[in-house]
ZASE-586867 format. One record per atom (N, C-alpha, C, O): residue number from 1; residue in three letters; chain; atom name; x, y, z. Coordinates in Angstrom, 1 decimal. Example, Ala and Ser with C-alpha at 12.3 -4.5 7.8 and 13.67 -1.06 7.14 Angstrom:
<nodes>
1_Ala_A_N_13.2_-5.7_7.8
1_Ala_A_CA_12.3_-4.5_7.8
1_Ala_A_C_13.2_-3.3_7.8
1_Ala_A_O_14.2_-3.3_8.5
2_Ser_A_N_12.8_-2.2_7.1
2_Ser_A_CA_13.7_-1.1_7.1
2_Ser_A_C_12.9_0.0_7.9
2_Ser_A_O_13.4_1.1_8.0
</nodes>
This chain:
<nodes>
1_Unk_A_N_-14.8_-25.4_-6.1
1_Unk_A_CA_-15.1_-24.0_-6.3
1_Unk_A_C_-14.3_-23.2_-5.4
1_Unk_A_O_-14.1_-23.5_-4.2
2_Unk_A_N_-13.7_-21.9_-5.9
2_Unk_A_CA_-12.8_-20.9_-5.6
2_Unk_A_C_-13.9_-20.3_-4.1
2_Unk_A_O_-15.1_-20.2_-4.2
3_Unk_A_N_-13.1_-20.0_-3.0
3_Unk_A_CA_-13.8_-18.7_-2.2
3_Unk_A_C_-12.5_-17.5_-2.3
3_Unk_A_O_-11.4_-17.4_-2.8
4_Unk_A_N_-13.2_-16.9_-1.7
4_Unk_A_CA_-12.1_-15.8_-1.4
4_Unk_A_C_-12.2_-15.3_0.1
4_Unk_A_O_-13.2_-15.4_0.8
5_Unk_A_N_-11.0_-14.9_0.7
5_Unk_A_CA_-10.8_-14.4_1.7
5_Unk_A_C_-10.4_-13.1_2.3
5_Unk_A_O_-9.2_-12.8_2.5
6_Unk_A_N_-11.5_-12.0_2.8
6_Unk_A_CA_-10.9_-10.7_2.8
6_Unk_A_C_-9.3_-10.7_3.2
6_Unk_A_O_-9.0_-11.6_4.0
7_Unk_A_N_-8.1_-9.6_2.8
7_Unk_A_CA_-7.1_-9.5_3.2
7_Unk_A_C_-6.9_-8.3_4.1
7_Unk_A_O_-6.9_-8.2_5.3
8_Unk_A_N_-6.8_-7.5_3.2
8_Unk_A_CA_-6.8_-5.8_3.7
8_Unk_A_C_-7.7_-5.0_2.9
8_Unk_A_O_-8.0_-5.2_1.8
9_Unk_A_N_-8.0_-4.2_3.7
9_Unk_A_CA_-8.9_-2.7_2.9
9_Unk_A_C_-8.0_-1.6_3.0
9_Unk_A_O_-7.1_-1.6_3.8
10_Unk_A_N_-8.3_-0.6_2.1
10_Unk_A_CA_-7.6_0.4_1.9
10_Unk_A_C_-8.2_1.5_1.8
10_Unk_A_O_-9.2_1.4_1.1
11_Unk_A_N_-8.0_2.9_2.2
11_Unk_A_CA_-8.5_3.9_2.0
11_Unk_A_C_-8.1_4.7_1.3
11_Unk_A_O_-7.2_5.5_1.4
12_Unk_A_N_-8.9_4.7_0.3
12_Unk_A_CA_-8.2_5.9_-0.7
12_Unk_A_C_-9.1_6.8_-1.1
12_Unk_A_O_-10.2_7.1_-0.7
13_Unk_A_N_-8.3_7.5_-2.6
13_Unk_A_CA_-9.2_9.1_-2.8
13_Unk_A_C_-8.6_9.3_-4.0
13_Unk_A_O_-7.5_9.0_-4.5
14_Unk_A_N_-9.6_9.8_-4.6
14_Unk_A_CA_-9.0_10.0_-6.2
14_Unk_A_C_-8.8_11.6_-6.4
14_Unk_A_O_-8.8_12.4_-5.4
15_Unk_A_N_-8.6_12.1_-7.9
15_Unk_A_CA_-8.2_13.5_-8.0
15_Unk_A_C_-9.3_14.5_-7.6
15_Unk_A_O_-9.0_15.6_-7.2
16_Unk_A_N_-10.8_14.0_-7.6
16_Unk_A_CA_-11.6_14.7_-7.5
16_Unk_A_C_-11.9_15.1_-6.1
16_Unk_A_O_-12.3_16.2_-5.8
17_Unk_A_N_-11.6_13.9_-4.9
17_Unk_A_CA_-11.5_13.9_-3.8
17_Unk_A_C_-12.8_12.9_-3.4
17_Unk_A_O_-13.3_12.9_-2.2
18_Unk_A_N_-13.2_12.2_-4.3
18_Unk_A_CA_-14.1_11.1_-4.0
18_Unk_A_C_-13.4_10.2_-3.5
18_Unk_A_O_-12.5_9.7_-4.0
19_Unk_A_N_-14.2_9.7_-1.7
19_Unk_A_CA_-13.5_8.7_-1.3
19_Unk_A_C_-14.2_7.1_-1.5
19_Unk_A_O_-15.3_6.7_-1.6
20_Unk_A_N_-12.9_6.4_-1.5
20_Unk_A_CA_-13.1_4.9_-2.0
20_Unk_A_C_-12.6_3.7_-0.8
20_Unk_A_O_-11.6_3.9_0.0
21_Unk_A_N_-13.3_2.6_-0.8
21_Unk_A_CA_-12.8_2.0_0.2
21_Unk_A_C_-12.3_0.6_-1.1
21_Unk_A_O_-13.0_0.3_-2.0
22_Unk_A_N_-11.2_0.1_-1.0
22_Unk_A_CA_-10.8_-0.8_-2.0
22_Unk_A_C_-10.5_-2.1_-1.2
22_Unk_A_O_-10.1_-1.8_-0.1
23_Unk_A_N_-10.7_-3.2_-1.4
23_Unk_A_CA_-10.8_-4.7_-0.8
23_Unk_A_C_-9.8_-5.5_-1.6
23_Unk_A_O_-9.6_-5.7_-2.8
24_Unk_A_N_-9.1_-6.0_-0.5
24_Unk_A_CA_-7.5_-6.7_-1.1
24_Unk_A_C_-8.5_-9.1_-0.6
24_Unk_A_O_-8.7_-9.7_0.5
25_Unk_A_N_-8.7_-9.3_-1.7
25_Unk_A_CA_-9.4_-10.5_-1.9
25_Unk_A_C_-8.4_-11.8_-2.1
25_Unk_A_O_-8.0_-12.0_-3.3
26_Unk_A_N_-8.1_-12.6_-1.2
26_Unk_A_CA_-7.3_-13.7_-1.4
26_Unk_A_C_-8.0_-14.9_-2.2
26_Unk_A_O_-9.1_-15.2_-1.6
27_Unk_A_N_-7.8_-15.5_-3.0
27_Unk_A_CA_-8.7_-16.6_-3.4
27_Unk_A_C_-8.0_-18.1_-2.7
27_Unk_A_O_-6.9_-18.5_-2.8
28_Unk_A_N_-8.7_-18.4_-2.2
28_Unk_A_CA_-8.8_-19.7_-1.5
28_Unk_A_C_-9.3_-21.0_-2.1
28_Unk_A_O_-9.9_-20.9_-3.2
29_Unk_A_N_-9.2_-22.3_-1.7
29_Unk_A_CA_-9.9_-23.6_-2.2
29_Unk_A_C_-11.3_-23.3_-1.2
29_Unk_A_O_-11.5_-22.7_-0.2
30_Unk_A_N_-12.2_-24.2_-2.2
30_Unk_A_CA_-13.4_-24.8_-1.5
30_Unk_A_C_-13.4_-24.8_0.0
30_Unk_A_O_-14.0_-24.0_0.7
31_Unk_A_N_-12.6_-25.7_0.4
31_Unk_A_CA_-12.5_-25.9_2.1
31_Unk_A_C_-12.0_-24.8_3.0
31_Unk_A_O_-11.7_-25.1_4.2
32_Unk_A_N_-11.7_-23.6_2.5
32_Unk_A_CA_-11.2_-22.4_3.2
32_Unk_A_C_-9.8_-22.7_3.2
32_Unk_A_O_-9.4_-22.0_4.1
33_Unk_A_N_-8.9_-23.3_2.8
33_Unk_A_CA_-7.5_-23.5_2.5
33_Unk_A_C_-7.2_-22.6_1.8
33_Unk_A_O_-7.9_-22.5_0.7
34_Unk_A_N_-5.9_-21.7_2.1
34_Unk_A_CA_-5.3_-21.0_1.1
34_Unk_A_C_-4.7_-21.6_0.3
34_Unk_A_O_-4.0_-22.6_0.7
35_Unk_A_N_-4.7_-21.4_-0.8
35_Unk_A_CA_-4.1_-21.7_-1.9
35_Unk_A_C_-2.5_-22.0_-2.1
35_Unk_A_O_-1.9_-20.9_-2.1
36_Unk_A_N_-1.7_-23.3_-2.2
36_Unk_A_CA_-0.3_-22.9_-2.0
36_Unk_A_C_0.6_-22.7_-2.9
36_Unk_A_O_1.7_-22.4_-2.7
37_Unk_A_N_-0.2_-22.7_-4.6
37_Unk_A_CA_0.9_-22.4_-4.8
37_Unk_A_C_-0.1_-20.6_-5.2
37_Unk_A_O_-1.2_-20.1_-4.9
38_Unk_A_N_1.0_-20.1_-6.1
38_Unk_A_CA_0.6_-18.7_-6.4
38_Unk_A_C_-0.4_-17.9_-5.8
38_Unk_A_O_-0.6_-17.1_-6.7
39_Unk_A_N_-1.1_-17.5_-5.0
39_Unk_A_CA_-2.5_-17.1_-4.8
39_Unk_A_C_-2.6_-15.7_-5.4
39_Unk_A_O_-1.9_-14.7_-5.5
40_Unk_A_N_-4.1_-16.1_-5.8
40_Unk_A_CA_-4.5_-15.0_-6.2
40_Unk_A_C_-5.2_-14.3_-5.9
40_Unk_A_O_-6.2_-14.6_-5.2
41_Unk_A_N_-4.8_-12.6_-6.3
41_Unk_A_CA_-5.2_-11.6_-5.4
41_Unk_A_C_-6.1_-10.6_-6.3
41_Unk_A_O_-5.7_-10.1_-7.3
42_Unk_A_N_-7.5_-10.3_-5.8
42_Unk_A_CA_-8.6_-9.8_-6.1
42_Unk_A_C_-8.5_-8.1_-5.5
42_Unk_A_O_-8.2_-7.8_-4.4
43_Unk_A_N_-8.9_-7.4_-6.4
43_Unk_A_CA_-9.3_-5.8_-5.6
43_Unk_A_C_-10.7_-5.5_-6.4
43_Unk_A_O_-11.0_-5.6_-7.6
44_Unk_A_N_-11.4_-5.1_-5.3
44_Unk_A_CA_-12.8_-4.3_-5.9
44_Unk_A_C_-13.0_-3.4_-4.8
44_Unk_A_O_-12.7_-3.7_-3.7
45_Unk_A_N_-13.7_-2.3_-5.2
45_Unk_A_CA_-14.2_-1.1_-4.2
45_Unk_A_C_-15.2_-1.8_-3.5
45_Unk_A_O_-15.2_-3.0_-3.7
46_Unk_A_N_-16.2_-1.1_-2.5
46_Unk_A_CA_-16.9_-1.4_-1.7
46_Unk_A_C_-18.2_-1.4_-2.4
46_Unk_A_O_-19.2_-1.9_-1.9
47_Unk_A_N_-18.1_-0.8_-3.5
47_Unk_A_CA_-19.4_-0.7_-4.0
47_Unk_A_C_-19.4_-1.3_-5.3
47_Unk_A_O_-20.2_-1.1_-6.2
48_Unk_A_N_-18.2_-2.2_-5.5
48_Unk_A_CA_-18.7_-3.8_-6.4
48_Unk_A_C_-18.0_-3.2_-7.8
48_Unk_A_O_-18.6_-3.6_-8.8
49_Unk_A_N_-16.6_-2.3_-8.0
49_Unk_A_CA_-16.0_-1.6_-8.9
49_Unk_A_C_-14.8_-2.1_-8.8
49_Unk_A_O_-14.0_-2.0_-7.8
50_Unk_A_N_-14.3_-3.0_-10.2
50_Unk_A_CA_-13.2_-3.9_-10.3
50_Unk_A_C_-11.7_-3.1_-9.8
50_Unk_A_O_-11.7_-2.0_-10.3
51_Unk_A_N_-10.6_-3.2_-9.1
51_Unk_A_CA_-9.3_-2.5_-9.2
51_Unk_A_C_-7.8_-3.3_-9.8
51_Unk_A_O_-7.3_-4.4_-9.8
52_Unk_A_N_-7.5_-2.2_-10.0
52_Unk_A_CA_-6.0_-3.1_-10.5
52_Unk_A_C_-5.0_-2.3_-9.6
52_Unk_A_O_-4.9_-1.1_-9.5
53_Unk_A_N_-4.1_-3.3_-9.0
53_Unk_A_CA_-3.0_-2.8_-8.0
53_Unk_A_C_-2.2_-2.1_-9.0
53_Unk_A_O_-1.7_-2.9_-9.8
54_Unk_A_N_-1.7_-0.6_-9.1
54_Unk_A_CA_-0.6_-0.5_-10.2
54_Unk_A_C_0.9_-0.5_-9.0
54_Unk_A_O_2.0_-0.7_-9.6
55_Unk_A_N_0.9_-0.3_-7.7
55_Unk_A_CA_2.1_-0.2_-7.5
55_Unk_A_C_1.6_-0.1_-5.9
55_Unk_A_O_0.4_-0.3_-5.4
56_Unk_A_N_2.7_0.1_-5.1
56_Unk_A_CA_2.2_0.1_-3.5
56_Unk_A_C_1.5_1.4_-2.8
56_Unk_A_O_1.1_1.4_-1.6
57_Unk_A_N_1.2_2.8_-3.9
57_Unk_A_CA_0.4_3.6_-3.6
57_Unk_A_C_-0.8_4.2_-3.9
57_Unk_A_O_-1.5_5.0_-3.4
58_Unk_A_N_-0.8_3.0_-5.4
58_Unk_A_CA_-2.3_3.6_-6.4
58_Unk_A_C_-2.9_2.1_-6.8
58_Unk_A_O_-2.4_1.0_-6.8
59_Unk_A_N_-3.9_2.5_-7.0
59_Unk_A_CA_-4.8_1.5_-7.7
59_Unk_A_C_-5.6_2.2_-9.1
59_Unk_A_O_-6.0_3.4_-9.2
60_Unk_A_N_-5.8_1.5_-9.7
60_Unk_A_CA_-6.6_1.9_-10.8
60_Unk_A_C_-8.0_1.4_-11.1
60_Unk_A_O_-8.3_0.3_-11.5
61_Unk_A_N_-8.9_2.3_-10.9
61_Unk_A_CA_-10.8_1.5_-10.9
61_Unk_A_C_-10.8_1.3_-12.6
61_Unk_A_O_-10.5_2.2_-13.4
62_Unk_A_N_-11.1_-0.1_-12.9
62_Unk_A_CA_-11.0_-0.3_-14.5
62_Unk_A_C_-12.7_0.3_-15.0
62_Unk_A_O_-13.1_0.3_-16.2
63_Unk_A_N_-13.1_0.4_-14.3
63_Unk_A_CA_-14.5_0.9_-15.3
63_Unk_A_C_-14.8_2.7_-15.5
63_Unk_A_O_-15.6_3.3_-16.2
64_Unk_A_N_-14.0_3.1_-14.7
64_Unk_A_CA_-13.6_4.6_-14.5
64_Unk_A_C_-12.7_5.0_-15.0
64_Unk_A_O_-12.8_6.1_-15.6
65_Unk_A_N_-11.5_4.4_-15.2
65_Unk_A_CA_-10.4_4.7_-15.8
65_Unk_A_C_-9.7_5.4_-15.0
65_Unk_A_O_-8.9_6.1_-15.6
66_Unk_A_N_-9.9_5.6_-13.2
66_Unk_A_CA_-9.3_6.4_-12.2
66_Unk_A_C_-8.4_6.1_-11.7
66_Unk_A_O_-8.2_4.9_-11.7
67_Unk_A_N_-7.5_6.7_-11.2
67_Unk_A_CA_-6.2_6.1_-10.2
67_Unk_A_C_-7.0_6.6_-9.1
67_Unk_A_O_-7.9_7.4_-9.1
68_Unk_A_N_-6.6_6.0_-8.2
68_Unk_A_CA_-6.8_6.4_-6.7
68_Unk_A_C_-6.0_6.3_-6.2
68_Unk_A_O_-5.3_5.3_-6.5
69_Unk_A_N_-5.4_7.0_-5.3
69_Unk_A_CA_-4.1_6.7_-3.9
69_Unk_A_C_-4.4_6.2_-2.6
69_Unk_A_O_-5.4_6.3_-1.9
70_Unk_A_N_-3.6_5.7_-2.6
70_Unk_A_CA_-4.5_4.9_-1.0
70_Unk_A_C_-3.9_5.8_0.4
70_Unk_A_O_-2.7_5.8_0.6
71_Unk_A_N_-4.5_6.3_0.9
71_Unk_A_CA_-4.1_7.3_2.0
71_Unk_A_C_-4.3_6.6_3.6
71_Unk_A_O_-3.9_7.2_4.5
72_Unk_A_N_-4.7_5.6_3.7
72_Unk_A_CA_-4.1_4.4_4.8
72_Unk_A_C_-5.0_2.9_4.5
72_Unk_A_O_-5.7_2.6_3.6
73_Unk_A_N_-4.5_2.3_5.4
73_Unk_A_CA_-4.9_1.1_5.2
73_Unk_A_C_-5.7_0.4_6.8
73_Unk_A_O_-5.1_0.5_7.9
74_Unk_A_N_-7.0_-0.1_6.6
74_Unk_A_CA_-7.8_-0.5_7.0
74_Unk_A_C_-7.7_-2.1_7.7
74_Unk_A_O_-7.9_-3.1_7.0
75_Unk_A_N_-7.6_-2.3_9.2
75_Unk_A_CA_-7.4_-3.6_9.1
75_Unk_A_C_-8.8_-4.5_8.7
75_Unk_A_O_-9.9_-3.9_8.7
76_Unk_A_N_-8.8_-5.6_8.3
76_Unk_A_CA_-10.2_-6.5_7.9
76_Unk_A_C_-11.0_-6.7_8.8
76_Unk_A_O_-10.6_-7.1_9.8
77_Unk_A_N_-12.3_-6.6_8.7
77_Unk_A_CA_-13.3_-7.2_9.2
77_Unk_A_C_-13.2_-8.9_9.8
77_Unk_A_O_-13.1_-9.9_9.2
78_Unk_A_N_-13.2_-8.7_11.3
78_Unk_A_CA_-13.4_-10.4_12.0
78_Unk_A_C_-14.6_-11.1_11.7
78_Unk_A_O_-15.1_-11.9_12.5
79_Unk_A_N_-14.9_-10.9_11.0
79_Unk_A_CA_-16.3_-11.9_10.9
79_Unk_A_C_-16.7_-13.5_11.5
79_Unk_A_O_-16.1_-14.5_11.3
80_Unk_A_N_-17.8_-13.2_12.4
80_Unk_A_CA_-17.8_-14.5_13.1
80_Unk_A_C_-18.2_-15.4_12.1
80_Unk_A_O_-19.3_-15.2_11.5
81_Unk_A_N_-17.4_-16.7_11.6
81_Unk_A_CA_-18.3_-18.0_10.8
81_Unk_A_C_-19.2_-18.8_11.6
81_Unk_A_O_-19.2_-19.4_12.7
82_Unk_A_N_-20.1_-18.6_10.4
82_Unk_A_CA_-21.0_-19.4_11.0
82_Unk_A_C_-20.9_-21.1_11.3
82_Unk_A_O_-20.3_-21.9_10.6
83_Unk_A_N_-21.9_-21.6_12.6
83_Unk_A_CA_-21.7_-22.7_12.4
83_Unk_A_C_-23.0_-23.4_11.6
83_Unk_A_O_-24.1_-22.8_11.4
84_Unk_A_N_-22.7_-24.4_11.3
84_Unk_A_CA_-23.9_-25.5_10.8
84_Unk_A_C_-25.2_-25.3_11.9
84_Unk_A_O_-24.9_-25.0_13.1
85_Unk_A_N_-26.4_-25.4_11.4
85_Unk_A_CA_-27.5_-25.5_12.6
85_Unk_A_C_-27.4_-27.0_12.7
85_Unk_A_O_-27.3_-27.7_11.7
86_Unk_A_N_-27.4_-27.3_14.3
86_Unk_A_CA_-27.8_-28.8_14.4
86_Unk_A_C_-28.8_-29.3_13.8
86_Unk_A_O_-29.6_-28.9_13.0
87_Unk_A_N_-28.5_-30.7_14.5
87_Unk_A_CA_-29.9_-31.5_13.4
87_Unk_A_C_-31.0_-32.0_14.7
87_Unk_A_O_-30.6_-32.8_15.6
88_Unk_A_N_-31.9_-31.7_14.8
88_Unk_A_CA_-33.1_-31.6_15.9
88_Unk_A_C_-33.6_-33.4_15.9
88_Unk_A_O_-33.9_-34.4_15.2
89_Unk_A_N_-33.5_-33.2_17.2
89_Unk_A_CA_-34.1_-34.9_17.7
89_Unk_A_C_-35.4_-35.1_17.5
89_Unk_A_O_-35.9_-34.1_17.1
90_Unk_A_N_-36.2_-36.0_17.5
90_Unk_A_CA_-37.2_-36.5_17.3
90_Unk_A_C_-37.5_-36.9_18.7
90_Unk_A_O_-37.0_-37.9_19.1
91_Unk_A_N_-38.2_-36.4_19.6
91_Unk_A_CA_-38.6_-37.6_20.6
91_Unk_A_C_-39.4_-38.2_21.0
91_Unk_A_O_-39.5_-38.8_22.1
92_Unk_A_N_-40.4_-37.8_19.6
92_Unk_A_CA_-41.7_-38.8_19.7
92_Unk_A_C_-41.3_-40.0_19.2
92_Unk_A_O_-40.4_-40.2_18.4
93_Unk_A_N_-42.2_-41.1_19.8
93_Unk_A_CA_-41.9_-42.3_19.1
93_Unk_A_C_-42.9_-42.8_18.2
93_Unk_A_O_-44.1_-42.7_18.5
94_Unk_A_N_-42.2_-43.4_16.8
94_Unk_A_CA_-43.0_-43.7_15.4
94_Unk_A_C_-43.6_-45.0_16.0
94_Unk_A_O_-43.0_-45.9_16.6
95_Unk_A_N_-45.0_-45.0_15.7
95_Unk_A_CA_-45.5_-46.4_16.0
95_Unk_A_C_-46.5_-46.6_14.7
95_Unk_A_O_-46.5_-45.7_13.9
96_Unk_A_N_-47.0_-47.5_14.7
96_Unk_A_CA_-47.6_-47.4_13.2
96_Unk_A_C_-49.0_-46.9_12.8
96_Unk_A_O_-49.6_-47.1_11.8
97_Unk_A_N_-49.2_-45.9_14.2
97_Unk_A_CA_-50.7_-45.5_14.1
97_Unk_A_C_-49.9_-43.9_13.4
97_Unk_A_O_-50.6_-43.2_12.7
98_Unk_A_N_-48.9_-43.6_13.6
98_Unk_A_CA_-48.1_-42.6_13.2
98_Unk_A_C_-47.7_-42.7_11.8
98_Unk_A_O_-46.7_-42.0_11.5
99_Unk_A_N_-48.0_-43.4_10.9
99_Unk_A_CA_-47.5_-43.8_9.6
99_Unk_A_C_-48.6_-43.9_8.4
99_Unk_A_O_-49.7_-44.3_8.6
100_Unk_A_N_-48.2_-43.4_7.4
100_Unk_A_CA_-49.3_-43.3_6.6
100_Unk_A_C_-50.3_-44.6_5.9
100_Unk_A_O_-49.8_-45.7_6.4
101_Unk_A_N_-51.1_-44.8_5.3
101_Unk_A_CA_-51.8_-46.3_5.3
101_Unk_A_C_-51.9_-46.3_4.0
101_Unk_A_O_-52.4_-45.4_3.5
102_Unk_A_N_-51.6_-47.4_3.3
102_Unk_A_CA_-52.0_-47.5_2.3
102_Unk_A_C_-53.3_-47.5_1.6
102_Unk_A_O_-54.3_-47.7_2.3
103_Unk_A_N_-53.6_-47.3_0.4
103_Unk_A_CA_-55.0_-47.3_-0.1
103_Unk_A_C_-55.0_-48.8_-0.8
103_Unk_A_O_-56.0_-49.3_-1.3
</nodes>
């Protein structure tokens, strides 16, 4: 199964002057390995609205039909990964008065 990896965000603005935050999405393997050959590159707004890169200054929101310009660019979020929760000791000891009994 595919993850993806934030890249870059971008700040942009369309004609109206509504601003957008657009998310540049690397797709990765399962094990967080980037991908070696081709990788593929994901854009969606911040609020879950597909994009298509048209060139190095616009994007296009495909459910709007908008161009937006990107007026800077945002470095990514560090997000701490999580680790696994350990696995908790037992330190009582099983004896057989601790065990279920048959009928």
């Amino acid at each position: 199964m595919a993850n993806y990896e934030e890249v870059q965000r971008y700040h942009c603005q369309g004609r109206s002057g509504r601003n957008y935050v657009v998310i540049e999405q690397m797709k990765t393997s399962g094990a967080g390995y980037r991908l070696t050959t081709r990788p593929a590159k994901d854009y969606m707004t911040a609020d879950g609205d597909v994009a298509e890169r048209l060139d190095d200054e616009n994007f296009l929101l495909l459910l709007s039909d908008e161009v937006v310009h990107i007026e800077r660019t945002i470095p990514p979020s560090k997000s701490k990964k999580r680790r696994p929760a350990k696995k908790q000791r037992h330190t009582a000891a099983t004896t057989k008065d601790d065990l279920p009994r048959e009928l």
